[in-house]
VOGU-3710 file (C-alpha; in Angstrom, 3 decimals, decimal comma):
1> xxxxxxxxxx> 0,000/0,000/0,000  1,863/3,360/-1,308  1,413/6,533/1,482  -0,756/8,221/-1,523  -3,535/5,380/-0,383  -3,556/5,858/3,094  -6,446/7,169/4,565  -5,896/10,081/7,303  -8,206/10,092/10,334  -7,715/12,502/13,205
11> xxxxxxxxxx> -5,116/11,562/15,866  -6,843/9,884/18,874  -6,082/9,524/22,459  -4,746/6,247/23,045  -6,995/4,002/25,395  -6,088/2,038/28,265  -7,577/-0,441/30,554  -5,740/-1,864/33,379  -4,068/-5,432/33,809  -2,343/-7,102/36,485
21> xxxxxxxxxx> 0,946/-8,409/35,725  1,981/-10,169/38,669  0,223/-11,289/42,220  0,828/-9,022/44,829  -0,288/-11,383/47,630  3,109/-14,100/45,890  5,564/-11,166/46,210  4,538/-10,672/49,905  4,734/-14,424/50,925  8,349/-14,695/49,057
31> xxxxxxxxxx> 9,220/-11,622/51,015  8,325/-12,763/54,251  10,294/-16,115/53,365  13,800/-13,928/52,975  15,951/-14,606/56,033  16,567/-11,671/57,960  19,280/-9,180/56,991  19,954/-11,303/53,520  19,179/-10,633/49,987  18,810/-7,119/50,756
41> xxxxxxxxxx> 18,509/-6,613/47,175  16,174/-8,897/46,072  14,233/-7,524/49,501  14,255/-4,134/48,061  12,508/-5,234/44,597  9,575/-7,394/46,369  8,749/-3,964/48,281  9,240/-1,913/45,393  6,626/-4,376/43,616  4,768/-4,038/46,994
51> xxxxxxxxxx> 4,756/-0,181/46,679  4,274/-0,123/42,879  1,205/-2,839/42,710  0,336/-4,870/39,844  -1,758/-2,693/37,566  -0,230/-1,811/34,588  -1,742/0,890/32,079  -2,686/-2,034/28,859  -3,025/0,755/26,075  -3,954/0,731/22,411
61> xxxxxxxxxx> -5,117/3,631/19,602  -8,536/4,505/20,024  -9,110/4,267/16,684  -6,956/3,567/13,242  -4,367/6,589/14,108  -3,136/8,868/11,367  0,054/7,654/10,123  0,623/9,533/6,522  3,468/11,485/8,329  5,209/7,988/9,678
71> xxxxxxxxxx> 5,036/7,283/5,720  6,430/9,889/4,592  9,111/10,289/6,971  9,747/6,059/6,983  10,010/5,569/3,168  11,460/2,424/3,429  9,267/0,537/6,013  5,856/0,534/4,071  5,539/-2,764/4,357  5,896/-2,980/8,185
81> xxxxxxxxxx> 3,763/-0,134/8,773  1,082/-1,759/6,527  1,080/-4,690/8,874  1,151/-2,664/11,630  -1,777/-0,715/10,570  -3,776/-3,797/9,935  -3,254/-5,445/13,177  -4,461/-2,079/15,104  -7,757/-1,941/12,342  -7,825/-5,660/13,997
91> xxxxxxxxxx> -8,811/-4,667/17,477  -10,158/-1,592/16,897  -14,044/-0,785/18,515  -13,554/-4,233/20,186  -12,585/-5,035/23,578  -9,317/-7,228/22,039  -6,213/-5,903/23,388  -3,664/-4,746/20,580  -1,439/-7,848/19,464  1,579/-7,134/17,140
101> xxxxxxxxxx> 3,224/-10,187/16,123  7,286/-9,850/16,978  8,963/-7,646/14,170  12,347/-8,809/13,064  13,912/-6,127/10,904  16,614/-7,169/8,882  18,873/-4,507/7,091  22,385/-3,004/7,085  23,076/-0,631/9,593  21,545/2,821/9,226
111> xxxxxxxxxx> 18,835/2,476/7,592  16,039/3,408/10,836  15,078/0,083/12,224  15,702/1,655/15,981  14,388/4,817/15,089  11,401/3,075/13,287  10,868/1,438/17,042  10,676/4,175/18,732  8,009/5,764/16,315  6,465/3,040/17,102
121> xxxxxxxxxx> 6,169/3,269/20,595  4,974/6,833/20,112  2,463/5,707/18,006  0,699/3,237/19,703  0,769/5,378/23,317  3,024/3,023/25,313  6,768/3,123/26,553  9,620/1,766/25,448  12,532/-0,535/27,000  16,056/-1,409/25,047
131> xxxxxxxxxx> 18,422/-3,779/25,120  21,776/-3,910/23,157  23,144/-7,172/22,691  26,598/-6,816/20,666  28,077/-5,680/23,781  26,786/-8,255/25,875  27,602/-11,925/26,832  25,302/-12,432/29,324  22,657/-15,141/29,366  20,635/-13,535/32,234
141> xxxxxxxxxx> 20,310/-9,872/30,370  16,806/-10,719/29,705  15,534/-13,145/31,784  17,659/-12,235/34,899  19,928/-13,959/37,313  19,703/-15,964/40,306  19,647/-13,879/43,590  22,248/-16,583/44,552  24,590/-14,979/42,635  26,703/-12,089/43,678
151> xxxxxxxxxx> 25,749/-8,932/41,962  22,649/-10,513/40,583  19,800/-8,598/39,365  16,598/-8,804/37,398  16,287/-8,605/33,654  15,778/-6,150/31,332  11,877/-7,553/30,176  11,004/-7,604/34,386  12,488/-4,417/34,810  10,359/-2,878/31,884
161> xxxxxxxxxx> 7,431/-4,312/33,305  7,484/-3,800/37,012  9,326/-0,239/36,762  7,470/1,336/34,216  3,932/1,997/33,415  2,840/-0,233/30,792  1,706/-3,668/30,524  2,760/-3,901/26,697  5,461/-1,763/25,944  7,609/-1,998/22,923
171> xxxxxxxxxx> 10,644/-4,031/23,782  13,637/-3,668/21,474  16,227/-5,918/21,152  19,073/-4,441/18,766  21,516/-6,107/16,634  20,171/-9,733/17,696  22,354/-11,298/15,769  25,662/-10,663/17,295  24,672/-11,764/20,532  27,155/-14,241/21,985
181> xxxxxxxxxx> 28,138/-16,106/24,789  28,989/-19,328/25,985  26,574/-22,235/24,148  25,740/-23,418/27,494  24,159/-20,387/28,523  22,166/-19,106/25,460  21,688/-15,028/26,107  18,463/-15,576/23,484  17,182/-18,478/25,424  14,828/-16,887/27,170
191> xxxxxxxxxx> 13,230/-15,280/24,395  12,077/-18,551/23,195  9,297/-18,622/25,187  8,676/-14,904/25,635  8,095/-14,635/22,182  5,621/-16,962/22,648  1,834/-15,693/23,508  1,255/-18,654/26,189  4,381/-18,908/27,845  5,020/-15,585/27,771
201> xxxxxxxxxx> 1,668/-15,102/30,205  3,606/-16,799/33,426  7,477/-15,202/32,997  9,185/-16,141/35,572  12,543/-13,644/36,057  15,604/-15,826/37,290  16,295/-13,535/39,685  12,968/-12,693/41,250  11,275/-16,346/41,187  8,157/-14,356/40,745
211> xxxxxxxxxx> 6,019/-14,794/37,357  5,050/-11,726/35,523  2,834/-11,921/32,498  4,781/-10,386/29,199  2,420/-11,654/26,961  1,494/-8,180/25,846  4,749/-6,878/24,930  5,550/-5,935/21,724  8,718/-7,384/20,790  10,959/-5,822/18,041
221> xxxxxxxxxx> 14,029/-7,272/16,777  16,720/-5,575/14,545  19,574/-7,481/12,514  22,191/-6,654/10,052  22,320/-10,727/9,018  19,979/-13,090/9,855  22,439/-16,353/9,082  23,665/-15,571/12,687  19,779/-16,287/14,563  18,556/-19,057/15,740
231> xxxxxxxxxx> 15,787/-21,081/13,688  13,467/-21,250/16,766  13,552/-17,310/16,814  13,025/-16,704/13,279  10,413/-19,280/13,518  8,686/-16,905/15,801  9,253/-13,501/14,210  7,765/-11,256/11,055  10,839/-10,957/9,042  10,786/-7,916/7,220
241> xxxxxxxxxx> 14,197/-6,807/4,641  14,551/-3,159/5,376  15,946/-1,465/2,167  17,882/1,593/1,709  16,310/4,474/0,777  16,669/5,773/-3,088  18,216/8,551/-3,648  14,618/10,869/-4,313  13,681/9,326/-0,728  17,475/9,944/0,629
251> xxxxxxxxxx> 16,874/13,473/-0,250  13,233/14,134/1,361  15,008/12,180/4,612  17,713/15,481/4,299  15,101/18,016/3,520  12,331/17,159/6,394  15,901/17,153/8,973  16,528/20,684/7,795  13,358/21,694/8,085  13,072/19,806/11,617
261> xxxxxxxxxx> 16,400/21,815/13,067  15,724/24,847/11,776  12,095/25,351/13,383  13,028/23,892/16,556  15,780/26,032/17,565  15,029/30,523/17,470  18,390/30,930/15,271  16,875/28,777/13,022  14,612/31,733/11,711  17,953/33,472/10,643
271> xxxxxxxxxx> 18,052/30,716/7,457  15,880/30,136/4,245  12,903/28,212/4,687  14,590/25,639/2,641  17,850/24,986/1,351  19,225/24,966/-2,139  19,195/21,893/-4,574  22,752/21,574/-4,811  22,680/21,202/-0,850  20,119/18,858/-0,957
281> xxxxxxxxxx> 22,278/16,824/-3,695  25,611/16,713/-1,580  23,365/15,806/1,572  21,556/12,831/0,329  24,743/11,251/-0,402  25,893/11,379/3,282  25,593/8,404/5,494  22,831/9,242/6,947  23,970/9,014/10,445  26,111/11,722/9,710
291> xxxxxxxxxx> 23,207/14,178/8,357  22,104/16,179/11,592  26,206/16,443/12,053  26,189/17,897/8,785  23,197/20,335/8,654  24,493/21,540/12,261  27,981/22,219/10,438  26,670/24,236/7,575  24,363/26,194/9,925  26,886/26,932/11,886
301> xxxxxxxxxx> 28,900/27,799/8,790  26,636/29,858/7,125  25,694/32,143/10,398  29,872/33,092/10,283  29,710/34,134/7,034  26,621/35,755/7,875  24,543/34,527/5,065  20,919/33,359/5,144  21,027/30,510/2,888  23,504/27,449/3,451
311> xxxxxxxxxx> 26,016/26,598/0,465  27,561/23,222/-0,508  30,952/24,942/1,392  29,130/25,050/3,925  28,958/21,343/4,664  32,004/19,046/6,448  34,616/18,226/3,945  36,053/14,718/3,481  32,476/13,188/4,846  31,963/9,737/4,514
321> xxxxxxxxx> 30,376/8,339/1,477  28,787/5,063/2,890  25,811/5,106/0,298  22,295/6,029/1,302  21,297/4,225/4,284  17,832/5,453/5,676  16,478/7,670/8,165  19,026/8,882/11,262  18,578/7,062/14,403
//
């Protein structure tokens, strides 16, 4: 479906209903089970459960949101949003809670797919947690470690749920495929079941031995290579192959960001309401990455030459020419 076919409605308040995400009355009776003067940590999350409750704000559109602008400014995710916008149409005037099936986007870096996630959190009215795993060896970054261990703490899917205010945020978890780690202690291996409606209901975090239901998250994945993931998360996923941007679409990405900077900051009103096609050329060839770097040079550029209008001199010399990669993260 092409953004020239998209029906616009008026942006709508998200709705939310409550839902419990744990038992109150299991955290108290593990808590009162802790020896005295031990696991003063894992004390100190049953009463912050305690003091927090187990209500959770479940939220989802009101009706099908507006999303023309995500379109336009997402060129090269049409086909996720279309999904996207058919599984809200799915629930919407019904009582259903919103259900996105996990998103695995596949593409070389650059091209949005974290910045696409957190449009979509803004989108659907919920929050957001994030979890990096090239850096990380860990098996328990997700699904915790035992309070037996020394330094132990909860995972990153409890922690989104208990600490923050939503029963179904969007849960990110970038560059999936370089996660590593020993083979005995698999840091995916918990997602097999999370990504999993029915097992994801009952949770259990390693560290606080207390289930939580994460059935409602919304799980997005992002990849550079999907040779490197396991078969039982593919399996599990909607794989979508993120493409680069042309250059036409490389060059709206540029113009929108100059428009963007230039409103949002009072010296901004010292420039042209838009900048020069030449500009606009040299900028779409950037890495993306390196356009709001680039704008912010010229501006600043420009203003010492004490010009209005921003020149291709203007811009960082020597830039990298990585190709057109997508929308800056």
């Amino acid at each position: 479906m092409s953004s020239n076919a998209i029906t616009c409605v008026t942006p709508r308040i998200p709705v939310a209903r409550m839902r419990n995400i744990y038992r109150v009355e299991e955290v108290t009776r593990r808590l009162d089970k802790l020896p005295p003067k031990e696991h003063e940590s894992l004390r100190a999350t049953y009463e912050r459960m305690i003091e927090k409750g187990e209500e959770r704000f479940q939220v989802k559109p009101s009706g099908l949101p507006a999303m023309k602008a995500l379109y336009d400014e997402l060129p090269n995710f049409h086909e996720v949003l279309d999904d996207v916008r058919r599984q809200i149409a799915l629930c919407n005037d019904s009582s259903d809670a919103l259900e996105i099936t996990p998103l695995l986007l596949l593409g070389p870096p650059g091209v949005g797919k974290t910045h696409f996630a957190r449009q979509l959190a803004d989108l659907l009215g919920t929050g957001m947690g994030f979890v990096s795993m090239s850096s990380l060896t860990a098996g328990w970054v997700l699904s915790g470690a035992s309070s037996q261990w020394k330094g132990a703490r909860a995972g990153k899917v409890f922690e989104a749920l208990v600490e923050g205010d939503y029963a179904n945020p969007v849960m990110v978890v970038d560059e999936i495929d370089k996660a590593g780690g020993e083979a005995a202690y698999d840091p995916l291996g918990s997602l097999y079941s999370l990504l999993e409606h029915d097992t994801a209901s009952a949770f259990i975090d390693e560290f606080a031995e207390v289930a939580v239901d994460a059935s409602q998250v919304i799980w997005v994945a992002t990849a550079n290579d999907a040779r490197t993931i396991p078969d039982p998360i593919l399996n599990r996923v909607n794989v979508y192959e993120v493409q680069a941007p042309d250059f036409e679409a490389a060059r709206a990405i540029a113009l929108r960001l100059y428009q963007k900077l230039r409103t949002s900051h009072d010296w901004g009103r010292r420039f042209d309401e838009q900048p020069g096609d030449a500009v606009l050329d040299r900028m779409a060839e950037l890495a993306p990455r390196e356009m709001r770097r680039a704008w912010m040079t010229a501006f600043g550029n420009a203003r010492l030459a004490q010009r209005e209008a921003l020149l291709c001199e203007d811009l960082p010399s020597g830039g990298s020419r990585k190709g057109r990669m997508g929308f800056v993260q």
